[in-house]
C-alpha positions in Angstrom: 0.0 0.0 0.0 1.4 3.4 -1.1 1.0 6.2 2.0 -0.4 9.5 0.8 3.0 10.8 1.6 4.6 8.7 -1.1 1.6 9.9 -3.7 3.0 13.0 -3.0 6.4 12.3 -3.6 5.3 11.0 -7.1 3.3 13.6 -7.7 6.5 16.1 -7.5 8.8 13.6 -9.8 5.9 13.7 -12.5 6.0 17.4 -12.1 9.7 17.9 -12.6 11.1 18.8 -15.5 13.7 16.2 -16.4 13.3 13.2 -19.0 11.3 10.0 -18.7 14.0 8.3 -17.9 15.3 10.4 -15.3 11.9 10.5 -13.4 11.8 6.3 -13.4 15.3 6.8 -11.8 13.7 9.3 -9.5 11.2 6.7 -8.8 13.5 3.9 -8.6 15.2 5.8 -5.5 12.5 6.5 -3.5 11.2 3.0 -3.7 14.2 1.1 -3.1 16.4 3.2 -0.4 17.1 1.9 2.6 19.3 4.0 4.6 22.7 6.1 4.2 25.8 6.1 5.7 28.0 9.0 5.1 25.6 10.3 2.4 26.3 7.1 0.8 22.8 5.5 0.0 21.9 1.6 0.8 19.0 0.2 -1.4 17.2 -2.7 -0.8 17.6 -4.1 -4.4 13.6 -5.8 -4.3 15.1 -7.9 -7.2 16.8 -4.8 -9.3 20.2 -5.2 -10.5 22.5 -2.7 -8.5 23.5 -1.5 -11.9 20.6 -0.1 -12.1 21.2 2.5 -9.3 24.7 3.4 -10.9 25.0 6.3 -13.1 28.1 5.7 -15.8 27.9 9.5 -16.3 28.6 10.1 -12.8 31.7 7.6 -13.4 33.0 9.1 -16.2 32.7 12.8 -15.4 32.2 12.6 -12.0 32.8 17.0 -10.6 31.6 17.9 -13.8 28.4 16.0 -14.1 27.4 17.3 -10.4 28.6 20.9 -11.7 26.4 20.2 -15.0 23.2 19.0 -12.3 23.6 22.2 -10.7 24.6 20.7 -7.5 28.1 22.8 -6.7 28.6 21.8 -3.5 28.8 18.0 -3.8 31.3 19.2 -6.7 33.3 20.8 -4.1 33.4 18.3 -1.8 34.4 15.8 -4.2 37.6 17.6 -5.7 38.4 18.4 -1.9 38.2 14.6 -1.2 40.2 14.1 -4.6 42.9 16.9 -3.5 43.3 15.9 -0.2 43.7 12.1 -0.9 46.8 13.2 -3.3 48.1 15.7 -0.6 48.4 12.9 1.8 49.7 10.5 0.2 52.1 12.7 -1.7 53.1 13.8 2.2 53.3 10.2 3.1 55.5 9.6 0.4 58.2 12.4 0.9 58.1 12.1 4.8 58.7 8.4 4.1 61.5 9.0 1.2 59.8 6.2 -0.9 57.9 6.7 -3.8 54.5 5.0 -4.4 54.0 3.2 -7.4 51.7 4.9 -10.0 48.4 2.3 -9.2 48.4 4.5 -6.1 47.5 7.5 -7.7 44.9 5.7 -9.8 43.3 4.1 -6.9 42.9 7.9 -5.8 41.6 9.4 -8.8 39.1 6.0 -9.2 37.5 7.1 -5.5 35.5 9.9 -6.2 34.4 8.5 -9.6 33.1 5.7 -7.6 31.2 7.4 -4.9 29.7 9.6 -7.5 28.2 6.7 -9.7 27.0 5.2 -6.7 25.6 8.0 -5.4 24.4 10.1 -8.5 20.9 9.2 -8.5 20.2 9.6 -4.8 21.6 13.3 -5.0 19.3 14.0 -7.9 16.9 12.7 -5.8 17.4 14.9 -2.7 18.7 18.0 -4.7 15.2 17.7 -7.3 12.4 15.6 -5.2 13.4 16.5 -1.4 14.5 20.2 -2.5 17.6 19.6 -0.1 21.3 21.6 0.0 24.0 19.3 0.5 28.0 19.2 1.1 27.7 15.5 0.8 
């Protein structure tokens, strides 16, 4: 049984202006999310394939699809998280006098691509549905 409060949700994803496709996502979300840690979101899958929660845009262009979805501030945060992981280990690596191989840096740059595909959607979601501001 749907609650009125979930008609209402619905109501305000048919009423945005996005595509089709982006409003099933929209959908998708609110149906399936479970809980977040971190601002991380944990779905209850309800037989969907996680790869359908995962946005390959997000992957690929991760600070400048939030920048192009007009949510800045999840930008920011991301190439903070992206500056500060280099800063460290670039620290760790002169205070250490070793040098770390090159997969280290790749593992780096590969962590902000992954939190954004996995969390992509579920911003869109609170940004567009919930109308909410958000660092992370």
């Amino acid at each position: 049984m749907i609650s009125s409060d979930s008609n209402s949700i619905y109501e305000k994803i048919n009423a945005l202006d996005i595509s089709d496709k982006m409003k099933t996502k929209m959908r998708l979300v609110h149906d399936n999310i479970k809980k977040t840690k971190l601002g991380m979101p944990e779905y209850d899958m309800k037989g969907k394939s996680p790869i359908a929660f995962f946005s390959i845009w997000a992957f690929l262009f991760n600070i400048m699809y939030y920048l192009a979805k007009g949510m800045w501030r999840k930008a920011i945060s991301l190439l903070v998280l992206s500056c500060g992981l280099i800063f460290i280990f670039g620290c760790a690596e002169e205070l250490l006098g070793i040098g770390m191989p090159e997969y280290v840096y790749h593992i780096i740059t590969i962590i902000p691509a992954v939190i954004s595909m996995q969390s992509a959607y579920y911003d869109i979601y609170r940004s567009k549905v919930l109308e909410q501001k958000f660092w992370w």
